[in-house]
Backbone as a chain_set.jsonl record, in Angstrom:
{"seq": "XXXXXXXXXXXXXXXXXXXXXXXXXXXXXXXXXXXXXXXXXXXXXXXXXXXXXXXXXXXXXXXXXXXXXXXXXXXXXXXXXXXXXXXXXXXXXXXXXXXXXXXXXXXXXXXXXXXXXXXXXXXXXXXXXXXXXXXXXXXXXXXXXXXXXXXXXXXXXXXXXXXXXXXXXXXXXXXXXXXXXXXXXXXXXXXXXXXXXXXX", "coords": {"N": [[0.845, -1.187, 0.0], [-0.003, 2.406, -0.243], [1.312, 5.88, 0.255], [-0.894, 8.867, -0.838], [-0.634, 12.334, -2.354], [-2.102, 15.048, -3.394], [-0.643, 18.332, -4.991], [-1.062, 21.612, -4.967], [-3.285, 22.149, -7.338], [-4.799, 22.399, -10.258], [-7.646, 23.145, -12.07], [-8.215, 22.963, -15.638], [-10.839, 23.058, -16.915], [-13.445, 23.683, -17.965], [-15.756, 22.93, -16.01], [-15.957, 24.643, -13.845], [-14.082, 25.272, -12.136], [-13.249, 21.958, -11.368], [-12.174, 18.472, -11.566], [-12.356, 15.273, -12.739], [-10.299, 13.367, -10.889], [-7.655, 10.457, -10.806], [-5.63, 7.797, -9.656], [-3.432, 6.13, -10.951], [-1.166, 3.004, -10.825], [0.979, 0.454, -11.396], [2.775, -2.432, -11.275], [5.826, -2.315, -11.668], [9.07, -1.693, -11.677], [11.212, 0.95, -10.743], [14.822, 1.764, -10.514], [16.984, 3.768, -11.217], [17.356, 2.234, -12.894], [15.861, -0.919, -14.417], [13.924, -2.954, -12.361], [12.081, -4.801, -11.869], [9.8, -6.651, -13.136], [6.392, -7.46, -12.609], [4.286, -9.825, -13.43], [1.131, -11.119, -14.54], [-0.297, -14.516, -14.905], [-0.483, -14.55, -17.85], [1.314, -13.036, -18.828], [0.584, -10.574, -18.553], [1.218, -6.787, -17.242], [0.76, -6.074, -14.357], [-1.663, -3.173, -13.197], [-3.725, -0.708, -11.799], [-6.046, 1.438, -11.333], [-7.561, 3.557, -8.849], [-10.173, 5.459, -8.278], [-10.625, 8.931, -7.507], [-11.891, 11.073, -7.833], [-13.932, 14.348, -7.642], [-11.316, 17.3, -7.619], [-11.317, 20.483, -5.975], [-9.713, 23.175, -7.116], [-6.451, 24.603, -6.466], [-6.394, 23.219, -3.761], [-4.903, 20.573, -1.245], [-5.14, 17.772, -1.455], [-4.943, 15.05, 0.512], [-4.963, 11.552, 0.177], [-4.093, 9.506, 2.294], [-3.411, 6.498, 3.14], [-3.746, 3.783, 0.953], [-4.522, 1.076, -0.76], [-4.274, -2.088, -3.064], [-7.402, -3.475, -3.092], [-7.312, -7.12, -3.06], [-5.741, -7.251, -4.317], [-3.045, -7.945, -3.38], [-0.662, -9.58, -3.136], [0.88, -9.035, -5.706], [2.007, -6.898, -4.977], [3.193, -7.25, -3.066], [5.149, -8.912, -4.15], [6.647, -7.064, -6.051], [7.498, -5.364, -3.862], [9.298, -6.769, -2.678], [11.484, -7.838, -4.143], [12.183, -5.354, -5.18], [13.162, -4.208, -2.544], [15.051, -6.362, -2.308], [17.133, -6.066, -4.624], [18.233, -3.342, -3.68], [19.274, -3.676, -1.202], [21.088, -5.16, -2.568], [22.855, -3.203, -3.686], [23.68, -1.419, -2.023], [25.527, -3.135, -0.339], [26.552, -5.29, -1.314], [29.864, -7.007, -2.254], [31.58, -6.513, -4.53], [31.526, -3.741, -6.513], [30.918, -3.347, -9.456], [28.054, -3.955, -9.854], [25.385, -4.642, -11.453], [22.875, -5.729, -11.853], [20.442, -8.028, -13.794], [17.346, -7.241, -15.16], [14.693, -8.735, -13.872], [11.806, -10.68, -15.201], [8.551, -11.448, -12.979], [6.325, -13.653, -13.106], [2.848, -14.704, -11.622], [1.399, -16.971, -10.521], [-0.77, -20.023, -11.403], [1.757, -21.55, -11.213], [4.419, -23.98, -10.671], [6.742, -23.162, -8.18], [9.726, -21.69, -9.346], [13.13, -20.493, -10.754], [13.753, -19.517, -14.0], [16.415, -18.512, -15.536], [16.627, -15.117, -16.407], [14.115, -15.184, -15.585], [11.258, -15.638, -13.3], [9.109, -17.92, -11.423], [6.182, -17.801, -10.016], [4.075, -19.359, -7.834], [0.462, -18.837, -6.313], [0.25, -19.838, -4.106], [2.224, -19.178, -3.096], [2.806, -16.228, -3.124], [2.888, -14.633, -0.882], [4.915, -15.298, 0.455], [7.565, -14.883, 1.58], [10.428, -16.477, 2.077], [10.467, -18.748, -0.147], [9.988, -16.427, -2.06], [12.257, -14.51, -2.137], [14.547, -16.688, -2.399], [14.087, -17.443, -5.335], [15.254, -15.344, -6.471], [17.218, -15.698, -5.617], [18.471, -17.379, -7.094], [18.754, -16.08, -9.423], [20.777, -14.481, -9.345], [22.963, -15.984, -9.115], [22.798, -17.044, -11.506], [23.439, -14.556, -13.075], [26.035, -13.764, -11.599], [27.585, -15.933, -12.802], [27.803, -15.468, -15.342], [25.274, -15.699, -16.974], [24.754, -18.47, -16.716], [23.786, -21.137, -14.482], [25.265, -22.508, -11.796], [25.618, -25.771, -12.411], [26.609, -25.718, -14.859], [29.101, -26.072, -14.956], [29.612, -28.109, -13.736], [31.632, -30.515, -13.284], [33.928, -29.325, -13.149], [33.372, -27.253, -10.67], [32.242, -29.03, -8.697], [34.574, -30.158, -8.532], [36.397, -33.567, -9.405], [34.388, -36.246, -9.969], [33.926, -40.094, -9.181], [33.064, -41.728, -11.785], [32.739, -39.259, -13.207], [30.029, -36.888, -13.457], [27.118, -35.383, -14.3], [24.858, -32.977, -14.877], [21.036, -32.662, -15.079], [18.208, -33.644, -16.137], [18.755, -35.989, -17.055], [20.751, -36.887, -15.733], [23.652, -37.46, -13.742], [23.171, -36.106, -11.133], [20.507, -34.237, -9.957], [18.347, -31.901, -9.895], [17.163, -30.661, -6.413], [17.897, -32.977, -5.691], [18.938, -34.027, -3.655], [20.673, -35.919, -0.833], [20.796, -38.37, -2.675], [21.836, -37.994, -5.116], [25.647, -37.743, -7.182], [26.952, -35.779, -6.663], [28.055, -32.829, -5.34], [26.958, -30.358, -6.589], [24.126, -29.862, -7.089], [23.88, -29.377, -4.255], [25.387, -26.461, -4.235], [23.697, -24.407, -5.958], [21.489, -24.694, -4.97], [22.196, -24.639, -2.357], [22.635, -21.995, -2.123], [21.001, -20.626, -2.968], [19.256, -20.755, -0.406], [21.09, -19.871, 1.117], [21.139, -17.119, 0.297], [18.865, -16.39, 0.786], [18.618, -16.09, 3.41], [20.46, -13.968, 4.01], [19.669, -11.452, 3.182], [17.814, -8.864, 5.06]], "CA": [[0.0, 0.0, 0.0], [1.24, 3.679, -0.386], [0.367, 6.977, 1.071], [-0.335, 9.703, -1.747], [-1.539, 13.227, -1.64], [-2.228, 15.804, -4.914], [-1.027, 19.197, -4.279], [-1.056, 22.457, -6.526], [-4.132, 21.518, -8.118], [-5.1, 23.621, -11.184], [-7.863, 22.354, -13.174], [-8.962, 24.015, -16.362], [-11.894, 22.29, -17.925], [-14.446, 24.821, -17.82], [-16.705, 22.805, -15.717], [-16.066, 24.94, -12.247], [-12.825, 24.796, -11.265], [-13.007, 21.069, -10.212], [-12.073, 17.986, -12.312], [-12.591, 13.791, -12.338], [-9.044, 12.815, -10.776], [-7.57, 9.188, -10.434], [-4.305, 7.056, -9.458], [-2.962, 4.646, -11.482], [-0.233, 2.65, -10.882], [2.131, -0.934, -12.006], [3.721, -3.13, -10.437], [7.185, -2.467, -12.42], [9.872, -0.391, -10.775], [12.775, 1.115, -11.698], [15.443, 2.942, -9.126], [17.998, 4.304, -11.98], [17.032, 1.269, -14.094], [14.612, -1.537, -14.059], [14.588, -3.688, -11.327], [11.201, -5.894, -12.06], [8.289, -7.048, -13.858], [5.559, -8.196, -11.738], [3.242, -10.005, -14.567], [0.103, -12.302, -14.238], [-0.388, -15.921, -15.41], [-0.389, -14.422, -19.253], [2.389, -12.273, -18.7], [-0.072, -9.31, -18.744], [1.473, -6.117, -16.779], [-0.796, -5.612, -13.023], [-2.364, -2.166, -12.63], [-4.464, -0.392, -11.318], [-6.751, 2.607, -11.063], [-8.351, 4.256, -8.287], [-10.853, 6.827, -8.696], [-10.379, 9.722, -6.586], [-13.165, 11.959, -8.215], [-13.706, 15.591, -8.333], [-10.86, 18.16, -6.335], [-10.878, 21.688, -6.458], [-8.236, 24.278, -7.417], [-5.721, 25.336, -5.05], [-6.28, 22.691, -2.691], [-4.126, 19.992, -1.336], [-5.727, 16.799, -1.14], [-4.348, 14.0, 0.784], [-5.724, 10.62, 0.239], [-4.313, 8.443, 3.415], [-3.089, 5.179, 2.747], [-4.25, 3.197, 0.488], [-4.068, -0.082, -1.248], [-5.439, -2.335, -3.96], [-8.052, -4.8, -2.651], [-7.79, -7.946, -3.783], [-4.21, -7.946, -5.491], [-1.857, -7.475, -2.82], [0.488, -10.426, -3.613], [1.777, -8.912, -6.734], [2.988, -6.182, -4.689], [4.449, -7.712, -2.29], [6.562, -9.432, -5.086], [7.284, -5.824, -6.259], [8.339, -4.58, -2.631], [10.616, -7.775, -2.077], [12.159, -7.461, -5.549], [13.155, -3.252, -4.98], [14.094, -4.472, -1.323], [16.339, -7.207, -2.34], [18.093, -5.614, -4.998], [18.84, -2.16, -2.803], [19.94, -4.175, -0.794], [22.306, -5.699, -2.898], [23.224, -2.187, -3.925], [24.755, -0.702, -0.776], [25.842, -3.973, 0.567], [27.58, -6.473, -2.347], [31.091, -6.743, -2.212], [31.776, -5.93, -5.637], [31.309, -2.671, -7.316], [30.324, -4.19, -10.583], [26.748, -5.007, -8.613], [24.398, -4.503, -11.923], [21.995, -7.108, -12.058], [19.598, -7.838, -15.204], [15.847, -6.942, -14.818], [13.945, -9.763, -13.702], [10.247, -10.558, -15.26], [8.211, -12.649, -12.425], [4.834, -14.068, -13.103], [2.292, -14.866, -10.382], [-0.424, -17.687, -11.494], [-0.776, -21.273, -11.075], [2.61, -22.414, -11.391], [5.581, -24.166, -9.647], [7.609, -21.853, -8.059], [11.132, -21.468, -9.578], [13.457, -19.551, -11.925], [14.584, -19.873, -15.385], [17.367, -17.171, -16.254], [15.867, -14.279, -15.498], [11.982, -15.003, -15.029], [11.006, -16.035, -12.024], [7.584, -18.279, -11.863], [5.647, -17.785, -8.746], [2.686, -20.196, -7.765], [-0.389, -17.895, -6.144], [0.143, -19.893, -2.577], [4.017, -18.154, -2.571], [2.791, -15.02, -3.067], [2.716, -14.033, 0.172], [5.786, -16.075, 1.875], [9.273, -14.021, 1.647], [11.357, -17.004, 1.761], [10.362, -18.861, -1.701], [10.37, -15.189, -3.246], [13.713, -14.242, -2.23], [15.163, -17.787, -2.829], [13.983, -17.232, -6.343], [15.793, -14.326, -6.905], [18.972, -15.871, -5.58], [18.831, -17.995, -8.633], [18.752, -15.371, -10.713], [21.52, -13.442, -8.856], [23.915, -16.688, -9.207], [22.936, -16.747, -12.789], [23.994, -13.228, -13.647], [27.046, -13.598, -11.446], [28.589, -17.048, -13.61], [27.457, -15.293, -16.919], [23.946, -16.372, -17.305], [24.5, -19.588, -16.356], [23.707, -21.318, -13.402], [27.0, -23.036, -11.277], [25.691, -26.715, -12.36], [26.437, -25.514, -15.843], [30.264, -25.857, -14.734], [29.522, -29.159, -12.436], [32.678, -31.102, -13.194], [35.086, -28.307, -12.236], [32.926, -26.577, -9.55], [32.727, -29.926, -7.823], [35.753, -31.358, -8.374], [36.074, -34.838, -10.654], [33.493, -38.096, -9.405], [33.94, -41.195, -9.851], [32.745, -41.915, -13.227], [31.88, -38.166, -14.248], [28.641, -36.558, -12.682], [26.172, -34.883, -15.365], [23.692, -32.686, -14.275], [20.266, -32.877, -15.695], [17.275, -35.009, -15.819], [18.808, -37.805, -17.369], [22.112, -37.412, -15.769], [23.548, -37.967, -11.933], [22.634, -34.893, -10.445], [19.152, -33.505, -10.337], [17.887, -30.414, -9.015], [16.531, -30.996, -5.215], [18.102, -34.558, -5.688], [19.412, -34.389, -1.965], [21.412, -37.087, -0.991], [20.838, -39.38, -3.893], [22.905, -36.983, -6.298], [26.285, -38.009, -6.669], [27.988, -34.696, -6.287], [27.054, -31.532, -4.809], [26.291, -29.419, -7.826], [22.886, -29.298, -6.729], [23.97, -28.434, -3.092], [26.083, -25.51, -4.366], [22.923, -23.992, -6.588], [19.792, -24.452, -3.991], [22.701, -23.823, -1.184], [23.193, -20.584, -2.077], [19.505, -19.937, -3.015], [19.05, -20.892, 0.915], [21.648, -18.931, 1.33], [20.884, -15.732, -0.112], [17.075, -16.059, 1.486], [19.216, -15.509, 5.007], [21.293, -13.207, 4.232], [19.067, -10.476, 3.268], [17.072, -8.788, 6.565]], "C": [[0.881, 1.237, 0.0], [0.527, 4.861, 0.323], [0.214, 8.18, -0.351], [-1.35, 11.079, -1.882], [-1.152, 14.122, -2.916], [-1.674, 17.349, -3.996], [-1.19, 20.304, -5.654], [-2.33, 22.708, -7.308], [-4.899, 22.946, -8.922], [-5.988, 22.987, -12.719], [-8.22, 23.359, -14.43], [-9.562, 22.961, -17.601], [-13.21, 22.618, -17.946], [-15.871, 24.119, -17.466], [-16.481, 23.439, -14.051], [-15.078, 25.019, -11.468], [-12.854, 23.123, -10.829], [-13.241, 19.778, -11.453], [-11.935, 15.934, -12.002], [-10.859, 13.382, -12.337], [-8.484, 11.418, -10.275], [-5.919, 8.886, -10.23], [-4.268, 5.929, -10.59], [-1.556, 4.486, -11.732], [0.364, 1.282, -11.253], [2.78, -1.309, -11.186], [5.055, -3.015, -11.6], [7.855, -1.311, -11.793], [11.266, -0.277, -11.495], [13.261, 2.11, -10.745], [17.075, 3.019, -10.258], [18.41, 3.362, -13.022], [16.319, 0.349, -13.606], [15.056, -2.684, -13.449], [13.882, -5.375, -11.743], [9.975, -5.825, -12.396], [7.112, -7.667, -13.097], [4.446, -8.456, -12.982], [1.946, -11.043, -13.817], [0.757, -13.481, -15.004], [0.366, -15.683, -16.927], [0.656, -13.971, -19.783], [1.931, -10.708, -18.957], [0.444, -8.31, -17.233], [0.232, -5.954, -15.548], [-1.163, -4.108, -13.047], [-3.311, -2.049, -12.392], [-4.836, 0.983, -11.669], [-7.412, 2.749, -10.34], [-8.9, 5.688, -8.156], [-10.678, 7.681, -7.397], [-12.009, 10.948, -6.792], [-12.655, 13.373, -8.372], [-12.868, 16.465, -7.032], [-11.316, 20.006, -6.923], [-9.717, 22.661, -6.521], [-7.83, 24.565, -6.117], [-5.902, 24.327, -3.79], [-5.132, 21.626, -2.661], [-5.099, 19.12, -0.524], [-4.577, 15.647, -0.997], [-5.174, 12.631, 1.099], [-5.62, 9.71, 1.302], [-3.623, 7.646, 2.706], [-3.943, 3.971, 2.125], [-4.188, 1.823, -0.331], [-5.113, -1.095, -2.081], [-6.188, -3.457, -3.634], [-7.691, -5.985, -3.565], [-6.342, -8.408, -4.575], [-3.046, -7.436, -4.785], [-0.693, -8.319, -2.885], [1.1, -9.985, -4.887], [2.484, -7.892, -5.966], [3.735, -6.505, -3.961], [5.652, -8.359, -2.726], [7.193, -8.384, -5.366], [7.934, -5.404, -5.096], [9.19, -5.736, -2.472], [11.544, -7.758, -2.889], [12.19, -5.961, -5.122], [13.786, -3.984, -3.728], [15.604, -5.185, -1.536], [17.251, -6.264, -3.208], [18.667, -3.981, -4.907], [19.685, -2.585, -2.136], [21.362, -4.656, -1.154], [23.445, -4.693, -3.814], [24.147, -1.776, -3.003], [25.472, -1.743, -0.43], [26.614, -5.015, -0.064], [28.783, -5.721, -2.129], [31.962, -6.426, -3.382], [31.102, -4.494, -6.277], [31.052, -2.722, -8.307], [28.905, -4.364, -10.473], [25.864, -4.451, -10.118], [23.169, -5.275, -12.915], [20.763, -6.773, -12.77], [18.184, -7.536, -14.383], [15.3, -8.491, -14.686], [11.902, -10.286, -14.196], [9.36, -12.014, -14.146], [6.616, -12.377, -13.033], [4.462, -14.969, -11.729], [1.177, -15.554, -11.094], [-0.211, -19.191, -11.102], [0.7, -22.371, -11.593], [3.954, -23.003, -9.969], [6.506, -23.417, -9.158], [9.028, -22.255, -7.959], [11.304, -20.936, -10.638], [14.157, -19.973, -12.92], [15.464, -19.033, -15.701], [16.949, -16.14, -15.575], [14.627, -14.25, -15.282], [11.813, -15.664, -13.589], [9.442, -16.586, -11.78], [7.35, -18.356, -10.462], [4.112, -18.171, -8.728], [2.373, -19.028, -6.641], [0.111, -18.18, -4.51], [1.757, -19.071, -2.062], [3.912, -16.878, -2.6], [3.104, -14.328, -2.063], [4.023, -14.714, 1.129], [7.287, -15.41, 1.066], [10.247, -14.864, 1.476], [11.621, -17.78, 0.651], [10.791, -17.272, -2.922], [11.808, -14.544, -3.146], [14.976, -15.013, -2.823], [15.364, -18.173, -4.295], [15.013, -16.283, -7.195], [17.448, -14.441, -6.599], [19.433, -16.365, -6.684], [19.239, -17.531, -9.828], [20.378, -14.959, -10.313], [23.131, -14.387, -9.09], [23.918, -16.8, -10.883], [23.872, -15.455, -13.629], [25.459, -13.266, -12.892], [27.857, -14.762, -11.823], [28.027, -16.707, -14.906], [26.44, -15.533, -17.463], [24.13, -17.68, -17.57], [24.386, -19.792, -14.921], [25.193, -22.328, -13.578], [27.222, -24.725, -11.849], [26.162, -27.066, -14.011], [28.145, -26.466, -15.835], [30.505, -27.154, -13.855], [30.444, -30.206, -12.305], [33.794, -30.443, -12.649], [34.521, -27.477, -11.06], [33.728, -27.583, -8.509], [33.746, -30.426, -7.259], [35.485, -33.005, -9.312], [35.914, -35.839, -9.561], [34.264, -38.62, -10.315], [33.311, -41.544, -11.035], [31.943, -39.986, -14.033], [30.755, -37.79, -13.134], [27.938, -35.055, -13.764], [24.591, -33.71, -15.081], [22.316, -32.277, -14.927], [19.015, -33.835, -15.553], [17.477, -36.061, -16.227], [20.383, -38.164, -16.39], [22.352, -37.838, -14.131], [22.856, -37.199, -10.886], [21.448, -34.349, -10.708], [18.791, -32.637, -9.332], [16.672, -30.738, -7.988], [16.735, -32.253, -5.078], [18.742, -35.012, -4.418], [20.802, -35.53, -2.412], [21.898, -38.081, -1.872], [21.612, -38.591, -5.223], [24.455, -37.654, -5.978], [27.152, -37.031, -6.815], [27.462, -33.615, -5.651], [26.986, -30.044, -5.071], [24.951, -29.005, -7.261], [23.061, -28.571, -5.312], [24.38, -27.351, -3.505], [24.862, -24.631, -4.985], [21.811, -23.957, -5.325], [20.481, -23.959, -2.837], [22.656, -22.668, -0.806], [22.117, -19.739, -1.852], [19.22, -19.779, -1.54], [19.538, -19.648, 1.608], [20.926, -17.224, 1.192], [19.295, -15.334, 0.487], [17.344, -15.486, 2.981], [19.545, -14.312, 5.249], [20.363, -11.865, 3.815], [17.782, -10.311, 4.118], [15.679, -8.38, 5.877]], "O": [[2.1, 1.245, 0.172], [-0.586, 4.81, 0.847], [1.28, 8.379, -0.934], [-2.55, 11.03, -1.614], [-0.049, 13.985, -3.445], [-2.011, 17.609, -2.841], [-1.361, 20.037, -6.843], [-2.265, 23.709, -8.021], [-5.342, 24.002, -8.471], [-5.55, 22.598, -13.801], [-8.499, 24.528, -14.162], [-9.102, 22.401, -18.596], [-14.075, 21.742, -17.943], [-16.901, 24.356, -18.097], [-16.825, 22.73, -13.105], [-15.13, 24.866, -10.248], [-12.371, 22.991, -9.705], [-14.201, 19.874, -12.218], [-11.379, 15.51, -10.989], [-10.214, 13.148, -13.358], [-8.903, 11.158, -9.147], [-5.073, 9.688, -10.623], [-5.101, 5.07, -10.88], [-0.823, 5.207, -12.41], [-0.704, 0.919, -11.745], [3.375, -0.617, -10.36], [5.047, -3.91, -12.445], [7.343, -0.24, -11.468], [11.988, -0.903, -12.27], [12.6, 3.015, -10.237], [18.079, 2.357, -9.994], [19.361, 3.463, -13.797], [15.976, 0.475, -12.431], [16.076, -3.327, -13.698], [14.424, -6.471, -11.882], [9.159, -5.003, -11.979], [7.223, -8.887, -13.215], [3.817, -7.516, -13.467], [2.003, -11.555, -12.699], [1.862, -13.522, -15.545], [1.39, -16.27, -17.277], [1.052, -14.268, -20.91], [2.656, -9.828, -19.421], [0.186, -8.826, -16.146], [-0.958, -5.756, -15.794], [-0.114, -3.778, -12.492], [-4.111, -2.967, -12.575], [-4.025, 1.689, -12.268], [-8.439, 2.141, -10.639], [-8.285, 6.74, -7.985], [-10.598, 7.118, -6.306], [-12.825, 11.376, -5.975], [-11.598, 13.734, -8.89], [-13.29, 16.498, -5.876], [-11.529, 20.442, -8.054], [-8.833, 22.628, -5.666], [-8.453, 24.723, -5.067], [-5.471, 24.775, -2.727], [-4.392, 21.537, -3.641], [-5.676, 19.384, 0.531], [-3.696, 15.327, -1.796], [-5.926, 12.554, 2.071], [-6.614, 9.03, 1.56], [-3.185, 8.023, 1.62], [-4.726, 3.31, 2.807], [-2.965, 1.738, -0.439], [-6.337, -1.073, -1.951], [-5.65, -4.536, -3.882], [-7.771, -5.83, -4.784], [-6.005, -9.437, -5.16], [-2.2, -6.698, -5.291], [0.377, -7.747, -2.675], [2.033, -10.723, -5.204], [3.692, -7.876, -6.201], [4.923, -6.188, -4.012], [6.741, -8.451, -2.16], [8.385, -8.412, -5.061], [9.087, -5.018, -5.288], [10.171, -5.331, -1.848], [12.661, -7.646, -2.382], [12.293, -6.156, -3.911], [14.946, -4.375, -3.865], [16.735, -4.851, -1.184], [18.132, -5.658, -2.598], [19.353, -3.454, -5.783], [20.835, -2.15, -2.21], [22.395, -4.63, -0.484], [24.455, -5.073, -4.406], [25.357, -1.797, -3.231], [26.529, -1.266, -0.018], [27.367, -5.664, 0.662], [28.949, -4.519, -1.92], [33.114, -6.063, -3.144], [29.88, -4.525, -6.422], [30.667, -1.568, -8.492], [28.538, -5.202, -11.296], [25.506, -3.325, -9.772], [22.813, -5.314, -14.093], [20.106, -5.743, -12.618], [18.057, -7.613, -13.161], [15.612, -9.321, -15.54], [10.97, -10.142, -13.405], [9.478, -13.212, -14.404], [5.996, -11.347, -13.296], [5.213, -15.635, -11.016], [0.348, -15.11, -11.889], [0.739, -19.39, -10.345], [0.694, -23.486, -12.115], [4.211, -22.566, -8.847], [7.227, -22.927, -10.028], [9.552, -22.876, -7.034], [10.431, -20.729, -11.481], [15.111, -20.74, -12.789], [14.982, -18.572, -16.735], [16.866, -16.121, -14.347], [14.066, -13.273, -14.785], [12.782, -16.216, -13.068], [8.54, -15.761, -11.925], [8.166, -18.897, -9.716], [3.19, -17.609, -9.319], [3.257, -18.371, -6.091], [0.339, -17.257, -3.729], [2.146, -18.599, -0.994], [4.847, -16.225, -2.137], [3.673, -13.263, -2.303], [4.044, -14.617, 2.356], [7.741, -15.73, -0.033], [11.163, -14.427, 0.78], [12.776, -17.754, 0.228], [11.453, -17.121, -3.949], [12.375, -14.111, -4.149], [15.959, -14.558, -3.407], [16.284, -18.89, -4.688], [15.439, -16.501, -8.329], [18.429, -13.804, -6.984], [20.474, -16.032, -7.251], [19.769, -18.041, -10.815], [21.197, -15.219, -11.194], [24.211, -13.808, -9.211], [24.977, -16.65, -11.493], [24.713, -15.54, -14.524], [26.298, -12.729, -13.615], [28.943, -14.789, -11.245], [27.745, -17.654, -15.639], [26.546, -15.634, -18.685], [23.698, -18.122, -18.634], [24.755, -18.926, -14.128], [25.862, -22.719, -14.534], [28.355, -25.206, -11.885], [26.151, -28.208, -14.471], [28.324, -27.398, -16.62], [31.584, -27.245, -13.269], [30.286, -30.935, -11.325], [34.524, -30.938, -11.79], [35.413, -26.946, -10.399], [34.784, -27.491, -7.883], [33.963, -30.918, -6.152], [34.39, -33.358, -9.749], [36.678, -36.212, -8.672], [34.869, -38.31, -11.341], [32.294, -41.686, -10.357], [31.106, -39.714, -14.893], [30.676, -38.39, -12.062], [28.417, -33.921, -13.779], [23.418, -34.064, -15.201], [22.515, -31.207, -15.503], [19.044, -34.772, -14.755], [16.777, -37.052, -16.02], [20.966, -39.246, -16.326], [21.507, -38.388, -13.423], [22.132, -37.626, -9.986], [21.321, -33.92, -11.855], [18.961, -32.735, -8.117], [15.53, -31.006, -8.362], [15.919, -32.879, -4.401], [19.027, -36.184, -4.173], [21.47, -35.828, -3.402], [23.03, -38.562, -1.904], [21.72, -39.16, -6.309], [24.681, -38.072, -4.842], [28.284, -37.392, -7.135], [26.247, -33.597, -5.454], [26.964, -29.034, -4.368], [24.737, -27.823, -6.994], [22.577, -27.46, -5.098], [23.486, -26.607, -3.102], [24.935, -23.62, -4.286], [21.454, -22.857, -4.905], [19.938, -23.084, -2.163], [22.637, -22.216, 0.339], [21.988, -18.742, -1.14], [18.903, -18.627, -1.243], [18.969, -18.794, 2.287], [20.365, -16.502, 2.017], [18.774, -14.221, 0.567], [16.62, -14.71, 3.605], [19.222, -13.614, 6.21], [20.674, -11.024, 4.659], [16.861, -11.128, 4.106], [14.683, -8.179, 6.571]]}, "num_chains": 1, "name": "protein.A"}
């Protein structure tokens, strides 16, 4: 939700001084470039409009706090996405820190990330540690070149016994725990874990 208040107000539409005024806003942000896409199922952009109605001249109308019934899980993807990557603004240890735009969708899917999208099922909307964990994925992506680390899973690891492949046909599979025989997958979901901690 936000707080937002008109001031100045100078209408000229020669019905009276006083004119039909509204909000509308997106879930997409940008703090000196774009941070994130908050889409639906379709990949259709969220906004909104709320009607405010008629002000008159010269006043300063303040609306309070307000917020959009009914679709507050996309923002909260939007406020965790600006949070995280401010965060990782002041606070990464590299000076280099300029991480790609991310597009997430919010709709009936499994929640995890491909490159940079980020797919978020409706029941994660609302839980901070899937949506951050998401975004670590991305964040390990962009920092091994747009790949993820399992890309590299013979020299990350170190050399198995016969090789170790990572993939759905191969030794290693993503959330394959224990039964993996290297720890490619630990190093990739570790980090994701990771990175869900480390930012407050």
């Amino acid at each position: 939700d936000g707080h937002f208040a008109f001031y100045n107000i100078d209408n000229d539409d020669g019905e009276g001084g006083t004119n039909e005024w509204f909000l509308r806003y997106y879930t997409r942000s940008s703090w000196g470039k774009e941070i994130a896409d908050v889409k639906d199922k379709d990949g259709n952009q969220y906004r909104w409009r709320l009607n405010i109605g008629n002000l008159p001249d010269g006043y300063t109308y303040d609306t309070g706090w307000m917020e959009p019934v009914g679709e507050q899980r996309p923002c909260n993807l939007h406020y965790l996405y600006c949070k995280t990557y401010k965060w990782m603004y002041y606070n990464v240890v590299t000076p280099s820190w300029d991480m790609k735009k991310v597009e997430v969708k919010l709709g009936p899917f499994a929640t995890q990330a491909i490159g940079y999208t980020i797919l978020i099922g409706y029941d994660d909307g609302w839980d901070t540690g899937p949506i951050i964990h998401e975004y670590g994925h991305c964040v390990m992506y962009y920092w091994y070149g747009d790949h993820f680390a399992e890309a590299y899973c013979d020299t990350a690891c170190g050399p198995q016994p016969g090789g170790c492949s990572f993939g759905p046909t191969g030794d290693c599979r993503n959330h394959g725990g224990q039964a993996n025989k290297c720890s490619c997958d630990g190093v990739v979901e570790g980090w994701a874990d990771f990175y869900t901690c480390m930012i407050p």
